[in-house]
C-alpha positions as a Markdown table, in Angstrom:
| # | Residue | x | y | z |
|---|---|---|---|---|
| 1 | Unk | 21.8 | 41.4 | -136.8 |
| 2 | Unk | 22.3 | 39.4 | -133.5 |
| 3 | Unk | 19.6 | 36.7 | -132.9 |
| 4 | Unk | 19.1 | 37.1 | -129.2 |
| 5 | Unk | 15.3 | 37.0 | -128.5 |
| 6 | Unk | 16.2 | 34.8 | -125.4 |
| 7 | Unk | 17.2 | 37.8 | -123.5 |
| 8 | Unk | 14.3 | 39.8 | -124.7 |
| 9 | Unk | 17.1 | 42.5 | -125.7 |
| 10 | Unk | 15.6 | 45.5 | -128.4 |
| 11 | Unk | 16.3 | 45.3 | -132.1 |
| 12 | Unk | 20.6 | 46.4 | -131.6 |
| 13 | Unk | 20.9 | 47.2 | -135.2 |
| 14 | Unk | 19.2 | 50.4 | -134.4 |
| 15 | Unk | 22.4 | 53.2 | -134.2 |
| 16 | Unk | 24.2 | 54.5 | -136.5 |
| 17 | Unk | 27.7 | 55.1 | -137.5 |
| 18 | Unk | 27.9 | 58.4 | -136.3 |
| 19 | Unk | 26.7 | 57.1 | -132.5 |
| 20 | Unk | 29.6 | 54.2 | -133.3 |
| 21 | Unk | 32.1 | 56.8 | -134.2 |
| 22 | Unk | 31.7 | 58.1 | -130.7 |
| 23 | Unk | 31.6 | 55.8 | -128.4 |
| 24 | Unk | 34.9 | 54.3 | -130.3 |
| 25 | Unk | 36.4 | 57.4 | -130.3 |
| 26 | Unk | 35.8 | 58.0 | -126.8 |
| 27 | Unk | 37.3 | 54.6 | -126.3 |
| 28 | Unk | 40.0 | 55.0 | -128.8 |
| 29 | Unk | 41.1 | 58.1 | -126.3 |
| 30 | Unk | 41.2 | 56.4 | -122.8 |
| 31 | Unk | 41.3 | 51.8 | -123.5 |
| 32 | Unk | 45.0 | 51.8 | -122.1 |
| 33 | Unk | 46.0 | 48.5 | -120.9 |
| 34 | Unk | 46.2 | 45.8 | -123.9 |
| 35 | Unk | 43.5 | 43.9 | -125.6 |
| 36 | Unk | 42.2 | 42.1 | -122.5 |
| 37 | Unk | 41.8 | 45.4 | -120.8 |
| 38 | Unk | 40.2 | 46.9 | -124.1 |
| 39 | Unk | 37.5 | 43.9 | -123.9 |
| 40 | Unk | 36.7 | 45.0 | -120.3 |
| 41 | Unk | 36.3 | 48.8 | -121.4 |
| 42 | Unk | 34.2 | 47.2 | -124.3 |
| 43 | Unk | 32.1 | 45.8 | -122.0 |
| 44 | Unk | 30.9 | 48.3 | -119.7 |
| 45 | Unk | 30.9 | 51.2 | -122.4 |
| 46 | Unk | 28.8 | 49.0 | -124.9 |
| 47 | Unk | 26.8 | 46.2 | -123.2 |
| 48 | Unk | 26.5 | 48.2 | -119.4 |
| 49 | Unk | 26.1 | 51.5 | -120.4 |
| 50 | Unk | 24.7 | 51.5 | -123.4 |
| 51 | Unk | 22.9 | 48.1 | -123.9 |
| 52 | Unk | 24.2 | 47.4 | -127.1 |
| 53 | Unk | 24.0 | 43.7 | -126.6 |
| 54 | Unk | 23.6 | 41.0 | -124.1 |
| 55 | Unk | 26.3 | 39.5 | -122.1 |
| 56 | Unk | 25.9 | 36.0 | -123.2 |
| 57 | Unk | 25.9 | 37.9 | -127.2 |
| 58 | Unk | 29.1 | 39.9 | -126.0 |
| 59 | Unk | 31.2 | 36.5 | -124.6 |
| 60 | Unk | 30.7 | 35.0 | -127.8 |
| 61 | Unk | 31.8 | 37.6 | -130.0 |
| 62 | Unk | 34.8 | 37.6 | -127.3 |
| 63 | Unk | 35.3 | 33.8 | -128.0 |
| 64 | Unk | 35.0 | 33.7 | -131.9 |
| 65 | Unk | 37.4 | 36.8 | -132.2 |
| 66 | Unk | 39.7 | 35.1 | -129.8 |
| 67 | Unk | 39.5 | 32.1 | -131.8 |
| 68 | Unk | 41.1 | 33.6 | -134.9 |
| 69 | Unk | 43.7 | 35.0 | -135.6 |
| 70 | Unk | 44.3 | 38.7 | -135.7 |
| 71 | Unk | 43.9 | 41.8 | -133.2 |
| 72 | Unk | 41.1 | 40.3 | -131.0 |
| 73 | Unk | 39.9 | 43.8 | -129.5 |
| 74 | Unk | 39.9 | 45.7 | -132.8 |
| 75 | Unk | 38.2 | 42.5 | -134.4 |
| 76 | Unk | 35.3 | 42.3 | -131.5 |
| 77 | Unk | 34.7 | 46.4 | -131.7 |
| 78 | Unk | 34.6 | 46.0 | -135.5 |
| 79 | Unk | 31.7 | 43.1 | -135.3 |
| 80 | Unk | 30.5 | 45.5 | -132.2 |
| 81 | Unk | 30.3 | 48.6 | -135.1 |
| 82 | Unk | 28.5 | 46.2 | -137.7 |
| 83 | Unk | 26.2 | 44.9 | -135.4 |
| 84 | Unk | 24.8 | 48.3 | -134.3 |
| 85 | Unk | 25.0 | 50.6 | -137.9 |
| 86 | Unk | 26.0 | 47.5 | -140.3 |
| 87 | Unk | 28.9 | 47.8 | -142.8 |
| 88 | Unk | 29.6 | 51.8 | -142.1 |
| 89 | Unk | 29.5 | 51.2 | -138.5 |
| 90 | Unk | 32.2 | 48.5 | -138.4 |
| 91 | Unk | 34.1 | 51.1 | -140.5 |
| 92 | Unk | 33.5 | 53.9 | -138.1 |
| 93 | Unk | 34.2 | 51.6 | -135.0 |
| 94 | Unk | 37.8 | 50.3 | -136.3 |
| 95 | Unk | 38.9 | 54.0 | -137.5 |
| 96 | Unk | 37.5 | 56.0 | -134.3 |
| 97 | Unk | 39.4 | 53.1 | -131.9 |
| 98 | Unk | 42.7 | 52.8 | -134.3 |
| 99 | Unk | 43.3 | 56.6 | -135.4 |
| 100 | Unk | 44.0 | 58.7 | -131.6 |
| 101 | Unk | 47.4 | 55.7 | -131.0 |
| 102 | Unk | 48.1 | 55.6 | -134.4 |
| 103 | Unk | 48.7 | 59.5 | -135.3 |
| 104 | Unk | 50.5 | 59.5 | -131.9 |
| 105 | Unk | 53.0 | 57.2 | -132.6 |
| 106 | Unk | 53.6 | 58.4 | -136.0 |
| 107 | Unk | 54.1 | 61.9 | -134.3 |
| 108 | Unk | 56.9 | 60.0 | -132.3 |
| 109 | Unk | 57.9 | 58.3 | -135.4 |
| 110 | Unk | 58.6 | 61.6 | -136.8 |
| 111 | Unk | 60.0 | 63.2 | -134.4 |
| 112 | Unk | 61.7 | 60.2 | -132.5 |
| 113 | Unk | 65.5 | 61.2 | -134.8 |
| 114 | Unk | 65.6 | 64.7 | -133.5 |
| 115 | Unk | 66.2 | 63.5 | -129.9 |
| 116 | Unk | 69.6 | 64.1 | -128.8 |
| 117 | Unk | 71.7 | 64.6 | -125.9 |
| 118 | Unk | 71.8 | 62.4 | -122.9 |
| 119 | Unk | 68.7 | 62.8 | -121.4 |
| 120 | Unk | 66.3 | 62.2 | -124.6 |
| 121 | Unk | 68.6 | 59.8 | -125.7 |
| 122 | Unk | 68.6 | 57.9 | -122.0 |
| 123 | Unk | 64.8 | 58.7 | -122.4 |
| 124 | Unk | 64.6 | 56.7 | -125.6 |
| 125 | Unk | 67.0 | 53.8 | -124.3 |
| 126 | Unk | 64.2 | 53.7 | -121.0 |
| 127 | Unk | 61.4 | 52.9 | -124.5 |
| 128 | Unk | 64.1 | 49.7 | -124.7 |
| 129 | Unk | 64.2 | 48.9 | -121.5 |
| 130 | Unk | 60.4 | 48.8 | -120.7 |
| 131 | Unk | 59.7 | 46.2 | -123.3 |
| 132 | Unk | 61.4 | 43.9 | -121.4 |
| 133 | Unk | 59.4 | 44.1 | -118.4 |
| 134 | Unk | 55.9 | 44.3 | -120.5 |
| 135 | Unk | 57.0 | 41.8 | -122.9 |
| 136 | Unk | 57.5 | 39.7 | -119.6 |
| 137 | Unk | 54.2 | 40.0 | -118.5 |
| 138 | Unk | 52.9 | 39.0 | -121.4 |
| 139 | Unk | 54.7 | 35.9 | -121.2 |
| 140 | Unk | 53.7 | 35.1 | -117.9 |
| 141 | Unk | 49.6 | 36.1 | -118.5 |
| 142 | Unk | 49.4 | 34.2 | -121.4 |
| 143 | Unk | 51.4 | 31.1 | -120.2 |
| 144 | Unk | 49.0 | 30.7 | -116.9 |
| 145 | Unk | 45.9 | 31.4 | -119.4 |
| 146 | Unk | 47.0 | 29.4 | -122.1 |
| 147 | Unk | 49.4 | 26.5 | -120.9 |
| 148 | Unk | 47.8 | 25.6 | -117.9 |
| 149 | Unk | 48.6 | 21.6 | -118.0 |
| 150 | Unk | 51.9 | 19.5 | -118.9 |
| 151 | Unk | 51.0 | 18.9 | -122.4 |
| 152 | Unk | 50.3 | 22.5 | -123.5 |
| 153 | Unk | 53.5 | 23.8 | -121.6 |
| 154 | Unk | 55.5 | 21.5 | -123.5 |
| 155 | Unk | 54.1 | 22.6 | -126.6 |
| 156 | Unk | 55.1 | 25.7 | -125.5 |
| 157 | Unk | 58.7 | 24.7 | -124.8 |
| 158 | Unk | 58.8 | 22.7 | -127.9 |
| 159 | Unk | 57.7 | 26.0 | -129.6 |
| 160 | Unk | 61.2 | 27.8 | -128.7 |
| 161 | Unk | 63.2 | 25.1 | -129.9 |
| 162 | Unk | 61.7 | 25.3 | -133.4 |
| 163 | Unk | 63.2 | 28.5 | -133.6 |
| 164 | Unk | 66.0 | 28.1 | -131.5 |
| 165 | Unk | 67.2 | 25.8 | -135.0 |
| 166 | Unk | 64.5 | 27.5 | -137.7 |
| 167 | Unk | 64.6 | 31.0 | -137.0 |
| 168 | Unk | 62.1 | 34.1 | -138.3 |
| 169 | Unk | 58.9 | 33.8 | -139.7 |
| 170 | Unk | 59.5 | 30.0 | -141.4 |
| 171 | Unk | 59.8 | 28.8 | -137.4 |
| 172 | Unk | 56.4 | 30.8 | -135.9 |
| 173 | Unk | 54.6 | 29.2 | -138.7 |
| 174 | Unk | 56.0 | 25.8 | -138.2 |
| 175 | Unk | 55.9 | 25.8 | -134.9 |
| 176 | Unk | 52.3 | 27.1 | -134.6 |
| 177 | Unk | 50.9 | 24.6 | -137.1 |
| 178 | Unk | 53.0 | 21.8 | -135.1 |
| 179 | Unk | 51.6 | 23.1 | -132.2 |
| 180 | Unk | 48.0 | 23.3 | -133.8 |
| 181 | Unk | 48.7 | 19.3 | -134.7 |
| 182 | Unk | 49.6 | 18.3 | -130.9 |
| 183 | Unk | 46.8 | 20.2 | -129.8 |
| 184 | Unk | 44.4 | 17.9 | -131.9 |
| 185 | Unk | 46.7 | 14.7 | -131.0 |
| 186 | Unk | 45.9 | 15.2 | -127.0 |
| 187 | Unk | 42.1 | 16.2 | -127.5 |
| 188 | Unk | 42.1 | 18.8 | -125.1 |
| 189 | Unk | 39.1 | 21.2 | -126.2 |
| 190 | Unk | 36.3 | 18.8 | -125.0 |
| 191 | Unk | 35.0 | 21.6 | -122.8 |
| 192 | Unk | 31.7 | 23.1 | -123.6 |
| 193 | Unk | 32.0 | 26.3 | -125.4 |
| 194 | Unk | 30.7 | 29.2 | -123.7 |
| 195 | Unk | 28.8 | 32.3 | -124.7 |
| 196 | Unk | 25.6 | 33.6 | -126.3 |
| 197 | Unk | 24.3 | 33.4 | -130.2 |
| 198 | Unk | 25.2 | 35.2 | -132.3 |
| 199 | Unk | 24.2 | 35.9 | -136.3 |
| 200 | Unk | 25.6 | 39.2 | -137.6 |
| 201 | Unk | 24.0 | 40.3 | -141.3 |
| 202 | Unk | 27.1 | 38.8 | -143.6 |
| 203 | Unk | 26.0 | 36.4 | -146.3 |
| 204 | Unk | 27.3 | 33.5 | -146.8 |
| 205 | Unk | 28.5 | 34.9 | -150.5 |
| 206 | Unk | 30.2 | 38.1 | -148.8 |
| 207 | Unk | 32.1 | 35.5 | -146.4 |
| 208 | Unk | 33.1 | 33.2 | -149.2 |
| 209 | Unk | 34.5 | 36.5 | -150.7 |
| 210 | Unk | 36.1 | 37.9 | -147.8 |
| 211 | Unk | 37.8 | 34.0 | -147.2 |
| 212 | Unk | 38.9 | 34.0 | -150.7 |
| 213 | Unk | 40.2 | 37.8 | -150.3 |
| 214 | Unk | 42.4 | 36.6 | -147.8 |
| 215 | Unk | 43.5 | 33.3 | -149.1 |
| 216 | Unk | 44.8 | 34.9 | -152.4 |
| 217 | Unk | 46.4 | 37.5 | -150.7 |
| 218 | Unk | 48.2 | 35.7 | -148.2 |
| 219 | Unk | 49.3 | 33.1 | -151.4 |
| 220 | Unk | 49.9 | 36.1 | -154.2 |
| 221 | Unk | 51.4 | 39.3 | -152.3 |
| 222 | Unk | 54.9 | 37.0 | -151.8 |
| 223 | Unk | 55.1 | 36.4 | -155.4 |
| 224 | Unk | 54.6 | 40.2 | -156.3 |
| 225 | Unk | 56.8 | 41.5 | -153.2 |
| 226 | Unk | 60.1 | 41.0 | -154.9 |
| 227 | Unk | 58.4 | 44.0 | -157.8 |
| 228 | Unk | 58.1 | 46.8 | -155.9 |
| 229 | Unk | 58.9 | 47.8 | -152.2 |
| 230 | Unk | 55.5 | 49.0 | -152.0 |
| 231 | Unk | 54.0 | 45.4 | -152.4 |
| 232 | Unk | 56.9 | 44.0 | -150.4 |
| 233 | Unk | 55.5 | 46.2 | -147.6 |
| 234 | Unk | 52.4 | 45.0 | -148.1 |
| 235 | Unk | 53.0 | 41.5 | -147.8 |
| 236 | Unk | 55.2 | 41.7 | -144.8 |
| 237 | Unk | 52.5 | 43.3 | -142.4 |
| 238 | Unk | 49.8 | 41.4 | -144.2 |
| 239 | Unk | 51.5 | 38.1 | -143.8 |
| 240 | Unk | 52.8 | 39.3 | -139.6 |
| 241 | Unk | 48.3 | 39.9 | -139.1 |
| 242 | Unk | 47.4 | 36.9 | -140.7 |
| 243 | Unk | 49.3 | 34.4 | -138.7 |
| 244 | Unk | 48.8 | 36.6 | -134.7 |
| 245 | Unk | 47.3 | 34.4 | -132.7 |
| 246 | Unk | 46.8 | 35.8 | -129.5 |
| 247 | Unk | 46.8 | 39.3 | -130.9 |
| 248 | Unk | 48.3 | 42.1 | -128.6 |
| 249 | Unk | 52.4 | 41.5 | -128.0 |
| 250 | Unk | 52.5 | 38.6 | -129.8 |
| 251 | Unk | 52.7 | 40.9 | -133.2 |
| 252 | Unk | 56.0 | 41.5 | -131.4 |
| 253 | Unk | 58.3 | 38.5 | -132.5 |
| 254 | Unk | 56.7 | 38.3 | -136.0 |
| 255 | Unk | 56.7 | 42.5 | -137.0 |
| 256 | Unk | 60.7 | 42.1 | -136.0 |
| 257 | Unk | 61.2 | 39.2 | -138.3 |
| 258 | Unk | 59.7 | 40.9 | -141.5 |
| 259 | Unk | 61.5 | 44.6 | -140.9 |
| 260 | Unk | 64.4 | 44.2 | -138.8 |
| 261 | Unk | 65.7 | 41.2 | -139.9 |
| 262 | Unk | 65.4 | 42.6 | -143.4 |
| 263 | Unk | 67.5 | 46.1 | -142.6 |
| 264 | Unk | 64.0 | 47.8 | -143.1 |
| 265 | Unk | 64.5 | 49.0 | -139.4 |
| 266 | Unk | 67.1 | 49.1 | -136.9 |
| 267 | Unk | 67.0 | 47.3 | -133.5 |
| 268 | Unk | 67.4 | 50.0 | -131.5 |
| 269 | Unk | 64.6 | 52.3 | -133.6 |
| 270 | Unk | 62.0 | 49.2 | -133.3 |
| 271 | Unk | 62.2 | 48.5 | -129.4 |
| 272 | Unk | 61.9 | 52.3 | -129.0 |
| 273 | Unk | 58.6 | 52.5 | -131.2 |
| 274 | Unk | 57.4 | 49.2 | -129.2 |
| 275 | Unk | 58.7 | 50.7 | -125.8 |
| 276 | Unk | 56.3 | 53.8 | -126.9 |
| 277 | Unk | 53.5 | 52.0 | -128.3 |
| 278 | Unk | 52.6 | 50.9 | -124.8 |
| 279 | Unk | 52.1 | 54.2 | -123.4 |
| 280 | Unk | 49.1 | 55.2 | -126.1 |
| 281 | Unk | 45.9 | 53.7 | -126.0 |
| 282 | Unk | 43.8 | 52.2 | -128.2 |
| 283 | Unk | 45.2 | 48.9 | -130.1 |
| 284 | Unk | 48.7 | 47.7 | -129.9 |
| 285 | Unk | 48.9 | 47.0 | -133.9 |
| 286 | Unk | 48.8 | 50.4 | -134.6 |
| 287 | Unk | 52.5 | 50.0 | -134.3 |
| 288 | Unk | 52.7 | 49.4 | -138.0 |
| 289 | Unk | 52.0 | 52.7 | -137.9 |
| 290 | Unk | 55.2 | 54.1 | -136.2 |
| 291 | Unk | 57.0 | 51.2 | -138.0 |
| 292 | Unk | 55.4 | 52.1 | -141.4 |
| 293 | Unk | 56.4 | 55.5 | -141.2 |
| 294 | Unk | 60.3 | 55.1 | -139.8 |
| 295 | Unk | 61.0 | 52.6 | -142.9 |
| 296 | Unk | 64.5 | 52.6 | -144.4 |
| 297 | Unk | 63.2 | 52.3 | -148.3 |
| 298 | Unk | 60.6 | 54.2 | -149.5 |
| 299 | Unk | 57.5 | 53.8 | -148.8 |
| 300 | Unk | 57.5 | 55.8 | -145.5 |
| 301 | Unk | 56.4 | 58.8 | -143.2 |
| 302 | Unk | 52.5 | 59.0 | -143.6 |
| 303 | Unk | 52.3 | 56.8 | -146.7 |
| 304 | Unk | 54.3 | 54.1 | -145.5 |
| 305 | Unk | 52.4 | 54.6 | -142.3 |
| 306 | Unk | 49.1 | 54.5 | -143.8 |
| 307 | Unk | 50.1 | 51.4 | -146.4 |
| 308 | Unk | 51.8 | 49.8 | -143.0 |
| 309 | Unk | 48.0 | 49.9 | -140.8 |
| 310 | Unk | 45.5 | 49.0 | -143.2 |
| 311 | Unk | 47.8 | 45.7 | -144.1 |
| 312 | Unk | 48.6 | 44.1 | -141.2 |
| 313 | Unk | 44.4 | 44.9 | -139.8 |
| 314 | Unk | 43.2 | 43.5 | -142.9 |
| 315 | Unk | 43.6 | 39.8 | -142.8 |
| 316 | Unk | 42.1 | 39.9 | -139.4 |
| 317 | Unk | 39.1 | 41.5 | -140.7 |
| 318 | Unk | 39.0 | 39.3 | -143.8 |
| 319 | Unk | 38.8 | 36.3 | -141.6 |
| 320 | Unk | 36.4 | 37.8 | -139.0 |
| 321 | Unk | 33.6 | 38.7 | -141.8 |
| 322 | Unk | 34.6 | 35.1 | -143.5 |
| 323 | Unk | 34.2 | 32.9 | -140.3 |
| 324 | Unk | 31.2 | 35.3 | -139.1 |
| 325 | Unk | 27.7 | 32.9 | -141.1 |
| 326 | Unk | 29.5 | 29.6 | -139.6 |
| 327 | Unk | 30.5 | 30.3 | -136.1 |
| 328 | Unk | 28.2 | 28.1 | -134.2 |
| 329 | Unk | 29.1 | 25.6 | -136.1 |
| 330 | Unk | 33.0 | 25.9 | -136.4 |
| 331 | Unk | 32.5 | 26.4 | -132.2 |
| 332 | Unk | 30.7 | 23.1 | -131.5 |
| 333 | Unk | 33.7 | 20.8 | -132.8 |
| 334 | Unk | 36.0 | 19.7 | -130.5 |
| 335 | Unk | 38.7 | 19.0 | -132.8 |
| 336 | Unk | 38.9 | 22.9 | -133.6 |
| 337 | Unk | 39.0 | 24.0 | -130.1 |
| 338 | Unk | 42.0 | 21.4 | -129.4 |
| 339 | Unk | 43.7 | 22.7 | -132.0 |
| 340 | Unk | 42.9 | 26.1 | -131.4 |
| 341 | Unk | 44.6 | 24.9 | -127.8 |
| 342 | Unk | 47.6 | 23.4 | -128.9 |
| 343 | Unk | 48.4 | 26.8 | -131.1 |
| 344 | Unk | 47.7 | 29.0 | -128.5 |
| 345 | Unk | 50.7 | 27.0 | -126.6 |
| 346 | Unk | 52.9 | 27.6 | -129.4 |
| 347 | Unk | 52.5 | 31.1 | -129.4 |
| 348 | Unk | 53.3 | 31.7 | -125.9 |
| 349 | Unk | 56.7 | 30.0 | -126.7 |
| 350 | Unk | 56.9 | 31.9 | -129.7 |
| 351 | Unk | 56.5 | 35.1 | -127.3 |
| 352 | Unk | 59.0 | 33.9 | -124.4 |
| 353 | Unk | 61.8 | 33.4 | -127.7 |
| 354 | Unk | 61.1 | 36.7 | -128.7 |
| 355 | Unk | 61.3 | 38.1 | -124.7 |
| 356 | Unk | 65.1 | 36.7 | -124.8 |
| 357 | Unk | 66.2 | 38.3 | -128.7 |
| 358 | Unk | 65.6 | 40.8 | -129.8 |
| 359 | Unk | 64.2 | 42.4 | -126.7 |
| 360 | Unk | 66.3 | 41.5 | -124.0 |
| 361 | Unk | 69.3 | 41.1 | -126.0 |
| 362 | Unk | 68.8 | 44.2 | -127.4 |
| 363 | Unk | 67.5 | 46.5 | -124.3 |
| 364 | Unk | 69.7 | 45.1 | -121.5 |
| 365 | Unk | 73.5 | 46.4 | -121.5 |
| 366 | Unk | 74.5 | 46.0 | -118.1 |
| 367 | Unk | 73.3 | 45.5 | -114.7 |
| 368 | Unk | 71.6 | 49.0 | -114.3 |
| 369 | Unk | 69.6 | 48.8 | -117.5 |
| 370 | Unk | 68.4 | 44.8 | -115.8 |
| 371 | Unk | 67.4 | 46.8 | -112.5 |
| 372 | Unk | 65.7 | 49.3 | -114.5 |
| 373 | Unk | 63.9 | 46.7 | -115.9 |
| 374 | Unk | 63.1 | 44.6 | -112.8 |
| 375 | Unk | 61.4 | 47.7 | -111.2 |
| 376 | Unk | 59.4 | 48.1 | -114.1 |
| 377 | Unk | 58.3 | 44.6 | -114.3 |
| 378 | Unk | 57.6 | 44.3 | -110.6 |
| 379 | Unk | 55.4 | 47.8 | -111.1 |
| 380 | Unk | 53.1 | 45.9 | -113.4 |
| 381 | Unk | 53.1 | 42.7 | -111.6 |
| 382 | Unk | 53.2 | 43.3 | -107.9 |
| 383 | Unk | 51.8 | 46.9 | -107.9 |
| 384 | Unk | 49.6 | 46.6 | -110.7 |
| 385 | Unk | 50.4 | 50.1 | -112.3 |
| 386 | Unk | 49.2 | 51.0 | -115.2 |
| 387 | Unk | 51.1 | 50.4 | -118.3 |
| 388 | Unk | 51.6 | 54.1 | -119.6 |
| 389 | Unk | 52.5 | 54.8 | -116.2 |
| 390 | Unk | 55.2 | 52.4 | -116.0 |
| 391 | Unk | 56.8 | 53.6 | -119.9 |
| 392 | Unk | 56.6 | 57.1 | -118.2 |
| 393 | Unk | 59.1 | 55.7 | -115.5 |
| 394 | Unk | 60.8 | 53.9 | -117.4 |
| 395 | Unk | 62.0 | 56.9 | -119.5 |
| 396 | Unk | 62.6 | 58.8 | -116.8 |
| 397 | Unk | 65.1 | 56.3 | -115.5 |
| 398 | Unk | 66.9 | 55.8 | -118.5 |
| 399 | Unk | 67.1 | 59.2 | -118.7 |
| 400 | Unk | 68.6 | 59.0 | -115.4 |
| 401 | Unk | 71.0 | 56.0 | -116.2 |
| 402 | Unk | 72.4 | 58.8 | -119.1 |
| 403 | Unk | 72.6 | 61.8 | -116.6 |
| 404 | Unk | 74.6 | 59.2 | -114.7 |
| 405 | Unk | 77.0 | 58.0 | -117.7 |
């Protein structure tokens, strides 16, 4: 339940997981745009339209979910789902908004290897080519939004030289707790956190077992991945969820450091799947999905798909239910939020390394495929297109670029 008697709001556990399916589905069809833009359709489907909730109720499950880590849109419409049809709702909310991407990109995972000739094979090279420009973005929203003074832009820039000398996963999580440490050094989260109250029905015993879920997994599933490929699956996309924060692109850098760098997936097959995922709606995770099902070893195709999804959501999940009983708490502390801070930094420097290798080293050939990717970053930036729009162009021109030879 949500304690908001303030704004003399009706009882909002009152719906039920059919009415959740829905309105997720409905979402889950039409939230193109990233997780930012999927918090905006959020908010005038559930709190507008429907009165689910109250603003101030809304911006704080906004803040907590963006405090963790994990997919911070599917994490918000899950506590949206519990809060209005408890348990079964949060269910229904996270399968009606994760299943309409996710079959669609395992359709083009599926299909993706019988493209040939020039133009589906120029088309596919465009996928490549897009990522640049949307990876770019990224970059540059997150680094006004989340490095906004000298300190945390260092951080930031300190963040790619970890890795530029401690590559793959080892670096992200160094530099993201190093980052985490600075933050709490320069004490920047004295600001007063913002939002609403909010006290959803988990008990303090179902948090302590969700934490503990996700503590032993994260701890065990890397001692059992060397037994079977199954389990090694397992723990590389529940080990790239646990440690997103930021959610949306910034899967990007850690997904390519548990199956390319492995051999699991070529370069060229996972900027295509990436280049694709941002022409679907719904979240960006459900990349696993394509990723999941175009696997070298078995398991692949729908299983490896399926084993792919509910990994790397679950730690997010696991966390969110954990943290849920002590938000207002956790909130009120300053040292959290400046540490919070200082690993948000790291991340966007974790995101501009990844925007120079794999994706620009491995999209841009020549000076075409760079003016390809200049029109498609200057569509989103100066234009403000829409994202699927721009991946529709951008296969189109690579398509063209092939035509051309």
């Amino acid at each position: 339940m949500i304690d908001d008697t303030r704004t003399g709001e009706a009882n909002p556990s009152a719906g039920s997981p059919a009415e959740v399916f829905g309105a997720f589905l409905k979402l889950g069809l039409t939230s193109f745009g990233g997780p930012i833009a999927h918090l905006g359709y959020f908010r005038d489907e559930l709190v507008t339209r429907r009165g689910w909730l109250s603003d101030d109720a809304y911006a704080d499950l906004v803040a907590l979910c963006q405090f963790l880590p994990g997919p911070a849109s599917s994490q918000v419409g899950f506590a949206l789902g519990m809060l209005r049809a408890g348990w079964l709702g949060a269910l229904a909310a996270f399968t009606a908004f994760t299943l309409p991407s996710a079959l669609i990109l395992l359709v083009f995972a599926t299909t993706a290897a019988s493209i040939t000739g020039p133009i589906g094979t120029g088309a596919l090279e465009g996928l490549k080519i897009v990522a640049v420009a949307i990876v770019a973005q990224a970059v540059w929203g997150m680094a006004k939004s989340l490095c906004p003074d000298r300190e945390r832009a260092g951080i930031a820039v300190a963040a790619v030289a970890v890795l530029a000398f401690v590559p793959g996963a080892v670096g992200m999580i160094g530099a993201i707790g190093l980052g985490a440490v600075a933050g709490l050094v320069l004490g920047r989260g004295t600001e007063k956190p913002a939002g609403g109250h909010v006290t959803m029905a988990v008990r303090r015993w179902q948090a302590g077992v969700a934490l503990a879920a996700f503590a032993v997994l994260l701890l065990v599933l890397p001692l059992t991945a060397g037994s079977s490929q199954a389990l090694a699956v397992l723990d590389a996309f529940y080990r790239a969820g646990a440690l997103v924060f930021g959610g949306g692109h910034v899967v990007l850098p850690l997904l390519e450091a548990e199956v390319v760098q492995p051999g699991w997936v070529g370069p060229d097959a996972f900027l295509a799947g990436y280049g694709a995922a941002q022409a679907v709606p719904g979240p960006l995770f459900t990349f696993a999905a394509y990723l999941g099902a175009v696997l070298g070893p078995e398991p692949n195709g729908v299983a490896g798909a399926a084993l792919a999804l509910a990994a790397i959501f679950l730690p997010g999940f696991l966390l969110l239910v954990g943290v849920l009983p002590f938000w207002d708490g956790l909130r009120a502390l300053a040292p959290a939020r400046s540490a919070m801070q200082g690993a948000n930094a790291a991340v966007v420097g974790i995101l501009g390394a990844a925007l120079y290798s794999p994706v620009f080293t491995g999209a841009i050939g020549d000076l075409r495929d760079f003016a390809l990717a200049l029109a498609c970053f200057v569509l989103l930036m100066a234009w403000k297109a829409p994202p699927w729009t721009v991946v529709a162009f951008a296969a189109v021109g690579g398509a063209v670029l092939a035509v051309m030879g």
